[in-house]
C-alpha positions as CSV (number, residue, x, y, z in Angstrom):
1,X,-91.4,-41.0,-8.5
2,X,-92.4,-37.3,-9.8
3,X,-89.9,-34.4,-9.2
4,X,-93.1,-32.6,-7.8
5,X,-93.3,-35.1,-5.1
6,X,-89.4,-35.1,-4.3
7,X,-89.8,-31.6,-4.3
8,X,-92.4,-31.8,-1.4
9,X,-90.9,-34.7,0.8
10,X,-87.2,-32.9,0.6
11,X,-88.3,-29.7,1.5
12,X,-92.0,-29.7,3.3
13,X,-91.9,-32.4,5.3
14,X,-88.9,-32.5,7.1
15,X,-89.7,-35.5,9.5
16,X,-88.9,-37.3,5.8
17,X,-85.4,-36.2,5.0
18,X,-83.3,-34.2,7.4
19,X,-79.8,-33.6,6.7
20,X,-76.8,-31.0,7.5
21,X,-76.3,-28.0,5.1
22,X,-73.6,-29.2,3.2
23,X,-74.6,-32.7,2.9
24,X,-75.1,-33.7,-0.7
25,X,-78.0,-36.3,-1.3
26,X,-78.2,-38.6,-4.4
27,X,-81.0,-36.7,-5.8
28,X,-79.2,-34.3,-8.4
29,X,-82.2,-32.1,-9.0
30,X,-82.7,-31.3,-5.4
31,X,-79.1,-31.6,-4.0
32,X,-80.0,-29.3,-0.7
33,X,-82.2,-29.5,1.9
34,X,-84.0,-26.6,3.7
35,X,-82.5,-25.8,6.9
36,X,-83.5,-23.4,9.7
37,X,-81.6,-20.8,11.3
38,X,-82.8,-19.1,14.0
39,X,-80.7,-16.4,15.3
40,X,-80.3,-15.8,19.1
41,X,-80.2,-12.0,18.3
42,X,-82.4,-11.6,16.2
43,X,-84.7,-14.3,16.6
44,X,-85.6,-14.3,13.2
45,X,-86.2,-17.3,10.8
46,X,-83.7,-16.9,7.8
47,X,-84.9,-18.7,4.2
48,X,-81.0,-18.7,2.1
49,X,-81.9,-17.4,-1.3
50,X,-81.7,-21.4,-2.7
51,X,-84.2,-22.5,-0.2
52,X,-86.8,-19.5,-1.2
53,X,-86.5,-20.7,-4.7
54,X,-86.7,-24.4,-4.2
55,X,-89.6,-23.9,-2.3
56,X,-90.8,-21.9,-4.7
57,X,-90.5,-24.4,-7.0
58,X,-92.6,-27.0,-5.4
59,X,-95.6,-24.7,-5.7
60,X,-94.3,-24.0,-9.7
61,X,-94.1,-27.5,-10.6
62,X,-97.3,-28.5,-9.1
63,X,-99.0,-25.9,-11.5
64,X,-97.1,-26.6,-14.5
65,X,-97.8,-30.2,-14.0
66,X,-95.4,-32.7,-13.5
67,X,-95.5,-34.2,-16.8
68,X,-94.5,-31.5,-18.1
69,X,-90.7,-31.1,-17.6
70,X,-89.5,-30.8,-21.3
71,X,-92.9,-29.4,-23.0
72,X,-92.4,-26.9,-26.2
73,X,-92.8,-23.7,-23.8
74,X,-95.3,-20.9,-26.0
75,X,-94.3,-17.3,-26.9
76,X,-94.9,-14.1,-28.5
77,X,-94.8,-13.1,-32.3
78,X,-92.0,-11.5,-33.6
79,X,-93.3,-7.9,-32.8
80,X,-92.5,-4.0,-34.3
81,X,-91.6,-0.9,-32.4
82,X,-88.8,-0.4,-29.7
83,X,-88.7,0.9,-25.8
84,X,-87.1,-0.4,-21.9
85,X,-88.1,-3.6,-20.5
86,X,-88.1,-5.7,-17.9
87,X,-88.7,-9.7,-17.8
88,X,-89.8,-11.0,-14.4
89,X,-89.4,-14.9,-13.6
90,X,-92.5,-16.4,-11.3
91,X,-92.0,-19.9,-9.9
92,X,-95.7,-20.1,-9.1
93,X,-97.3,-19.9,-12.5
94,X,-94.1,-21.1,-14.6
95,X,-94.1,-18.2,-16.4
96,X,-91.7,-15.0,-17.4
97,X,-93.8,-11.9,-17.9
98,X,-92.8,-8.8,-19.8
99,X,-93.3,-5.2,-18.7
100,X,-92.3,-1.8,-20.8
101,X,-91.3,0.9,-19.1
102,X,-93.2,4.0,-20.2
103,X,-92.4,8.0,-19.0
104,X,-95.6,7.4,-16.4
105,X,-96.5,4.0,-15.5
106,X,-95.5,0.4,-17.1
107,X,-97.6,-2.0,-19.1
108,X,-97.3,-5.9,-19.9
109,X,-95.3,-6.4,-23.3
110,X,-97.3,-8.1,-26.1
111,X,-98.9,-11.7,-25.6
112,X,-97.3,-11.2,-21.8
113,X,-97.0,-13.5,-19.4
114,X,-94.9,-16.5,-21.5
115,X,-95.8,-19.5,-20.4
116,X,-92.7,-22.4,-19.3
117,X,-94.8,-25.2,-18.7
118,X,-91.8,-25.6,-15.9
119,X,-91.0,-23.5,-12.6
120,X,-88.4,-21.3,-13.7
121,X,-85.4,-21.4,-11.1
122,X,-82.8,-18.3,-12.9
123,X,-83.1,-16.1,-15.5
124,X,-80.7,-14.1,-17.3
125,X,-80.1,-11.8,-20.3
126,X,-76.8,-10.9,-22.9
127,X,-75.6,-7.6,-23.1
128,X,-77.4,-6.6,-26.2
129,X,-80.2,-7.2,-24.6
130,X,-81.5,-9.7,-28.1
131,X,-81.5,-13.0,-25.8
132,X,-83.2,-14.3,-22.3
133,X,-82.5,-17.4,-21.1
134,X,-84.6,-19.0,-18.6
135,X,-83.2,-22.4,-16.3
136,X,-85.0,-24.7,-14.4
137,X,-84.7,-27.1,-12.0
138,X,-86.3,-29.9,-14.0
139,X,-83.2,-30.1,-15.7
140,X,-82.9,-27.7,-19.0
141,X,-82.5,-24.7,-20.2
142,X,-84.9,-22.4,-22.9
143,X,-83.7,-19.3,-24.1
144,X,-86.1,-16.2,-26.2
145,X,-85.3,-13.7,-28.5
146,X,-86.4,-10.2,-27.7
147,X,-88.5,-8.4,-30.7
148,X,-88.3,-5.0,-31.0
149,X,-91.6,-4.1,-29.2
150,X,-90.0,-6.3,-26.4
151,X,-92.5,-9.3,-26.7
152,X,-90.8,-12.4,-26.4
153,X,-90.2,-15.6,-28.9
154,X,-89.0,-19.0,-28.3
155,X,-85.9,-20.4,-29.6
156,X,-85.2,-23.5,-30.7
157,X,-89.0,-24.3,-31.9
158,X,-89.7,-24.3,-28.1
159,X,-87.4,-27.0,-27.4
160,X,-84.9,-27.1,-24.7
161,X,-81.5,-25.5,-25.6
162,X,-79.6,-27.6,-23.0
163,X,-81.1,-31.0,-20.8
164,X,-78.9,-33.2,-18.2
165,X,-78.1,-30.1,-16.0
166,X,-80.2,-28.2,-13.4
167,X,-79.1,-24.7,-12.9
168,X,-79.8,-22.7,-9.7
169,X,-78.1,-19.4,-11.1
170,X,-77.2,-18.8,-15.1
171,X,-75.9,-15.7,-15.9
172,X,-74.2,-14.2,-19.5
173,X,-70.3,-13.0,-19.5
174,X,-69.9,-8.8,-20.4
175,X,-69.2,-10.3,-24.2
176,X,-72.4,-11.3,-24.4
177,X,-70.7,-14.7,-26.0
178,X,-70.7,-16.8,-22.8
179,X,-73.3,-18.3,-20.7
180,X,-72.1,-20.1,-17.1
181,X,-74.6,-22.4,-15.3
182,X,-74.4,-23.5,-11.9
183,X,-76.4,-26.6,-10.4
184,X,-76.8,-27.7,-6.7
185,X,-74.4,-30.2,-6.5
186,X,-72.1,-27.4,-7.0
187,X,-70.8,-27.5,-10.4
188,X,-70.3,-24.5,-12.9
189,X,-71.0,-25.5,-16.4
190,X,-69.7,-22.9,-19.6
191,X,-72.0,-22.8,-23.3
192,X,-71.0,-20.6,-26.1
193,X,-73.7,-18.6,-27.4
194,X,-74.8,-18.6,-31.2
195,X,-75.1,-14.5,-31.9
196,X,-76.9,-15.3,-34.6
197,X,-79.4,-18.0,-33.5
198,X,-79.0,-18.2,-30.0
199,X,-78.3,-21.7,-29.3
200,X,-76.2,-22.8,-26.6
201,X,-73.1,-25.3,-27.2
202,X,-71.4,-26.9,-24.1
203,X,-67.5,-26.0,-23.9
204,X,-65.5,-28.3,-22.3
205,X,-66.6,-30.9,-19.2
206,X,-68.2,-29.2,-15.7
207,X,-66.0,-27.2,-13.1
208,X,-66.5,-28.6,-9.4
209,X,-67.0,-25.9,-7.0
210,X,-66.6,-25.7,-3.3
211,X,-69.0,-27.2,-0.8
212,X,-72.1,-24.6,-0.4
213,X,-76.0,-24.2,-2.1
214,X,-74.8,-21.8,-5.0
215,X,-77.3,-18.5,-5.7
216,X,-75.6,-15.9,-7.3
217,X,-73.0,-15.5,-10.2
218,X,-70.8,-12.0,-11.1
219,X,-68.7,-11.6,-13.7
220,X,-65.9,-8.3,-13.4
221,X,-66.3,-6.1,-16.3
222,X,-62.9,-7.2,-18.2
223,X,-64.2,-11.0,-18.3
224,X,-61.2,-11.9,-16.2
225,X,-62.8,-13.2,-13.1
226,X,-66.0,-14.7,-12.1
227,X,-67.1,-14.9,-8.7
228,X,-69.9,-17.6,-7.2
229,X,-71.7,-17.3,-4.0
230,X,-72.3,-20.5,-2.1
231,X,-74.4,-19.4,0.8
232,X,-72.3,-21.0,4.1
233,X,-69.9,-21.6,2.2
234,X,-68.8,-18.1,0.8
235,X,-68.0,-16.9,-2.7
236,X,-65.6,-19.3,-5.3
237,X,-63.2,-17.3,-7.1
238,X,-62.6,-18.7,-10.7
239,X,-60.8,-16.8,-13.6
240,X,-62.5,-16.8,-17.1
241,X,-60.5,-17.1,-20.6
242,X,-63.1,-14.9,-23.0
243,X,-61.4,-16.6,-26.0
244,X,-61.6,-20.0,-25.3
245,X,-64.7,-19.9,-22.7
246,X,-62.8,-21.8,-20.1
247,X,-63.8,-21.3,-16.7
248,X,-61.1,-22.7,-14.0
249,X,-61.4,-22.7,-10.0
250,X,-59.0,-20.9,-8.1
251,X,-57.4,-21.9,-4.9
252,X,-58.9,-18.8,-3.1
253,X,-62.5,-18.6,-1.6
254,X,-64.0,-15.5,0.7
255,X,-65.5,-17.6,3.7
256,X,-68.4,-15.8,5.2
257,X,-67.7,-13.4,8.7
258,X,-68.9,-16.0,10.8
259,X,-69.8,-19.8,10.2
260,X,-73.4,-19.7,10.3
261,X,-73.7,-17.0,8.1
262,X,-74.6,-16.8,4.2
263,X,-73.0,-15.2,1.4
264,X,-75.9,-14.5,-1.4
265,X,-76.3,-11.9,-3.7
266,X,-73.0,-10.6,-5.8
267,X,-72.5,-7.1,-7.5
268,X,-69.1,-5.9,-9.4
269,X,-69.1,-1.9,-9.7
270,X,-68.9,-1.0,-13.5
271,X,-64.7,-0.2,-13.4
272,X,-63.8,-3.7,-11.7
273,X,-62.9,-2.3,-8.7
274,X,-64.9,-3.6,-5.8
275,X,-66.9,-6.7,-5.2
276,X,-70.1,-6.4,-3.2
277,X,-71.1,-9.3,-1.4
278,X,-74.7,-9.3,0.6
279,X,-74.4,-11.6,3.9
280,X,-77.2,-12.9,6.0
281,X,-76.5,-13.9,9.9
282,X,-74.3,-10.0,9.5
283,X,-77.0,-8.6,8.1
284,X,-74.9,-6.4,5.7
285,X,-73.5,-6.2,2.5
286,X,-69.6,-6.6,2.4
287,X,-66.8,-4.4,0.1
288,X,-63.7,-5.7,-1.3
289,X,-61.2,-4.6,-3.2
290,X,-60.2,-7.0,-6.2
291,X,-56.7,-7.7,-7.5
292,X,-55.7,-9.4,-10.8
293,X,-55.7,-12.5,-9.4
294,X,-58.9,-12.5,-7.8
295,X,-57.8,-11.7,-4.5
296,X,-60.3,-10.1,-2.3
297,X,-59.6,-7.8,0.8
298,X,-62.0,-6.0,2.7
299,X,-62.1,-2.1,2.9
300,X,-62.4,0.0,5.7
301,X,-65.4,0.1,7.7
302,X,-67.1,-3.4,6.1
303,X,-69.2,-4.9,6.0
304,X,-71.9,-1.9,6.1
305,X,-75.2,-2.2,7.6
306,X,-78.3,-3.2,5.3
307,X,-81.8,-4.2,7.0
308,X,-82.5,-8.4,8.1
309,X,-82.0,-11.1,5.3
310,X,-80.1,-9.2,3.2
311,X,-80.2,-11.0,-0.4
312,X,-79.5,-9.2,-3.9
313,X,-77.4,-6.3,-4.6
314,X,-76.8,-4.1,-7.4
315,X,-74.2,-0.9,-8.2
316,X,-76.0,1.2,-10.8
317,X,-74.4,1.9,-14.1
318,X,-72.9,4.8,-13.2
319,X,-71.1,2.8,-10.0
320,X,-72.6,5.7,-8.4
321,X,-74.8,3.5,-6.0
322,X,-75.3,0.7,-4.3
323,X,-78.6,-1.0,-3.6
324,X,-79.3,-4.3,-1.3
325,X,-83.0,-5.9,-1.1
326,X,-83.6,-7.0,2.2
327,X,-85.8,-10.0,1.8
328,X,-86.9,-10.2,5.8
329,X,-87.5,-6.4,6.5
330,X,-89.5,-6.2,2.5
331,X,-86.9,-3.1,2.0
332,X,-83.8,-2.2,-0.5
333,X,-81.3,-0.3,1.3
334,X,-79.2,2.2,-0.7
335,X,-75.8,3.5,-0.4
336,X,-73.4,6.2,-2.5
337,X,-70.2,4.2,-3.2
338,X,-66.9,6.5,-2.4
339,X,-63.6,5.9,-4.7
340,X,-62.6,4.1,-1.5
341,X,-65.6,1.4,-1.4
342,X,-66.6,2.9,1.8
343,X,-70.8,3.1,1.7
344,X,-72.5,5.9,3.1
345,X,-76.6,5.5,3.4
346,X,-78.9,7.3,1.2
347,X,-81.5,10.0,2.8
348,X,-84.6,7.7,2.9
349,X,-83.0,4.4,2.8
350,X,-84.6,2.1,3.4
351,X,-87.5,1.5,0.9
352,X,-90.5,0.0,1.2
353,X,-90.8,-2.9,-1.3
354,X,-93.3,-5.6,-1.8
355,X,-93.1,-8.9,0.6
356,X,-90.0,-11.1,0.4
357,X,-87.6,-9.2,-2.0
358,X,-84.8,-10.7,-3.6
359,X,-83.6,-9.9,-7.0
360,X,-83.6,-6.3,-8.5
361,X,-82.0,-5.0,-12.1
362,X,-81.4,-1.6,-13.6
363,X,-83.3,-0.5,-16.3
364,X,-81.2,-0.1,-20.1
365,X,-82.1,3.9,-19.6
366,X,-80.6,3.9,-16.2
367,X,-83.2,5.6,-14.5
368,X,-85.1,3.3,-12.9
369,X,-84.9,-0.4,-10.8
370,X,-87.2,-3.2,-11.1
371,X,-87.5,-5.4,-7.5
372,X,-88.9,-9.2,-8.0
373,X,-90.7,-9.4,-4.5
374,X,-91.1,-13.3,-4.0
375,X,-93.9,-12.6,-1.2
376,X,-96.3,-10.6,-3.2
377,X,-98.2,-7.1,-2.3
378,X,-96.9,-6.6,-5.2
379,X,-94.4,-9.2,-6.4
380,X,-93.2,-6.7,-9.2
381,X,-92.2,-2.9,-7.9
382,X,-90.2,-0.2,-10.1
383,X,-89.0,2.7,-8.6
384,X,-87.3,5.7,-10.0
385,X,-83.6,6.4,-9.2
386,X,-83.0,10.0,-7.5
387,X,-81.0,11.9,-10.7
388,X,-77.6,13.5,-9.2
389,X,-79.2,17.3,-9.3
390,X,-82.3,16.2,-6.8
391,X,-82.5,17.0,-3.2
392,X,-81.8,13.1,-2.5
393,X,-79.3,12.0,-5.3
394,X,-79.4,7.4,-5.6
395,X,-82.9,8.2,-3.5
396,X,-85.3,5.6,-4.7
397,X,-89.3,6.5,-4.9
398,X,-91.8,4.5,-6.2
399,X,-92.7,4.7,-9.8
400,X,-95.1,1.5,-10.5
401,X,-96.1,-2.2,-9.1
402,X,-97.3,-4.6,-10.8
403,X,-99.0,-8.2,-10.2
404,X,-96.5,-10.1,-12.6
405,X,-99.2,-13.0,-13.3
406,X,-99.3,-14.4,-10.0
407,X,-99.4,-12.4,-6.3
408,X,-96.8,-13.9,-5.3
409,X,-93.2,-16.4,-6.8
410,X,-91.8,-13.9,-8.3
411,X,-88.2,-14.4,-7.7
412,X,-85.8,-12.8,-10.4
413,X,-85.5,-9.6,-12.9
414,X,-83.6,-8.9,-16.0
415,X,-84.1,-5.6,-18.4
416,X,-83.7,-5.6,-22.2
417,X,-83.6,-2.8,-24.7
């Protein structure tokens, strides 16, 4: 039976497979199910980040082809030249395109978009900015070198790096020497990363996490603590050894303001201080403090309003400002972040993005933020980040969009240097 056609019978045709949110079927790849909320307020039909993807991934894996789960993926040629980039994931087309970021417009990086040959299902980036890694749900993980004029070239002679596992979320510790995985059924996984080559090497056995669907992973800036959202089931709270790589589960766990709600998108401001977590069914994102043990508490006056289906957030690097993508309204809200945690809403906020979006990254320049719009019209926006001097300091106005080789599946964002 092809994963395609699992894909389809879990998660489009319901009358086939029904089951409650936290139930875990046999089916490791596809250890969810879609499930729909609608919300007496609101009225509104809620899509959890996981499901958006999944779904997404039906459509990806259909165009990739179903044979075609551990192909040799193609890529760029080690280029010349240097600039600001941003690498955009699309579960339609199984493909990661490349933009530059010029002083007036942006343009596709060479030999742009890189085809997977799989739907991609997270992306992620080191530090340095000289690695991408790409996961999918078919069960591996590919990684890329960055060239200098930001075109992209496969590792590993366009092999796999890491089969077995399925990730939902990866994402690359501040050393830029750790990546951490985390599948569906919910487990966390820890590789080492070859500076040098790029090749990932498993440490140690898998960490079981707390019931949920996983989506989002956050790392504080001192490599101490990791924090994993798991939709209905809130956020894990693990600590992280940067030595050794080893990853270990806390007790704790932040359970969401109310049962049917969903914790999704996670943010750490650049000194450690404050976790920012964005919670559907609330529709807000929520500010807490973090102690040295991982401890959260909530500070006064959160959570703080965003707009419906509230899904990615992101504290710039000046931990000026905070900014939320609301993937029902098609809006980011945006916030100045007081020494206190307390948000206060930027003049303009909200802002118009493309349909459906979900994740969004700062450029390496800091002046600008790239918005992955799952929903198309367009499915890549970049917008310019109101300088501190301006009439509307953290004020976000639209600098380019871009079709990132499909109109719509574009799901997640990552900037290089």
């Amino acid at each position: 039976m092809s994963a395609a056609f699992l894909l389809w019978r879990t998660f489009l045709c319901p009358a086939a497979s029904v089951v409650l949110p936290d139930d875990k079927p046999s089916v490791r790849v596809i250890s969810r199910q879609m499930q729909f909320r609608v919300r007496q307020k609101s009225m509104q039909l809620q899509f959890p980040r996981t499901y958006s993807i999944v779904l997404l991934l039906c459509a990806g894996l259909c165009v990739a082809g179903c044979g075609k789960f551990f192909v040799k993926e193609t890529g760029g040629n080690t280029p010349t030249g240097s600039g600001n980039y941003f690498y955009v994931a699309n579960a339609t087309t199984g493909a990661v395109t490349g933009f530059s970021v010029g002083t007036s417009s942006i343009s596709s990086t060479s030999d742009s978009p890189y085809s997977l040959g799989v739907a991609p299902s997270a992306i992620a980036v080191t530090p340095s900015g000289s690695y991408v890694y790409v996961a999918t749900l078919a069960g591996a993980i590919y990684g890329y070198s960055v060239g200098t004029n930001g075109a992209l070239t496969l590792l590993n002679s366009g092999n796999a790096l890491i089969t077995g596992i399925s990730p939902i979320a990866i994402k690359v510790d501040p050393s830029g020497n750790w990546l951490v995985a985390v599948d569906l059924t919910p487990a966390a996984y820890v590789f080492s990363i070859n500076s040098t080559s790029g090749v990932l090497t498993q440490q140690g056995n898998s960490v079981a996490l707390d019931a949920g669907s996983p989506s989002h992973i956050a790392f504080t800036p001192n490599n101490s603590l990791l924090y994993i959202s798991l939709g209905t089931g809130g956020v894990d709270i693990c600590t992280f050894n940067v030595s050794s790589g080893v990853l270990t589960k806390t007790s704790q766990i932040l359970k969401p303001k109310a049962t049917a709600n969903a914790d999704q998108g996670l943010a750490v401001d650049p000194g450690g201080k404050f976790l920012f977590v964005a919670e559907t069914g609330v529709n807000a994102v929520r500010v807490l403090t973090i102690a040295t043990t991982g401890a959260l508490t909530e500070v006064s006056g959160s959570p703080f309003a965003t707009g419906l289906g509230p899904s990615g957030v992101m504290v710039d690097s000046t931990g000026s400002y905070v900014y939320v993508t609301n993937r029902t309204d098609g809006t980011v809200s945006g916030f100045t972040l007081a020494s206190t945690g307390s948000l206060t809403k930027i003049s303009g906020s909200p802002f118009s993005t493309g349909s459906q979006p979900g994740d969004l990254a700062e450029d390496t320049a800091g002046t600008h933020i790239g918005v992955a719009c799952s929903g198309g019209t367009p499915d890549f926006q970049v917008f310019t980040i109101g300088i501190s001097t301006s009439s509307t300091p953290g004020a976000l106005t639209s600098f380019a969009t871009s079709t990132a080789s499909s109109a719509t599946g574009a799901f997640g964002v990552v900037a290089a240097d």
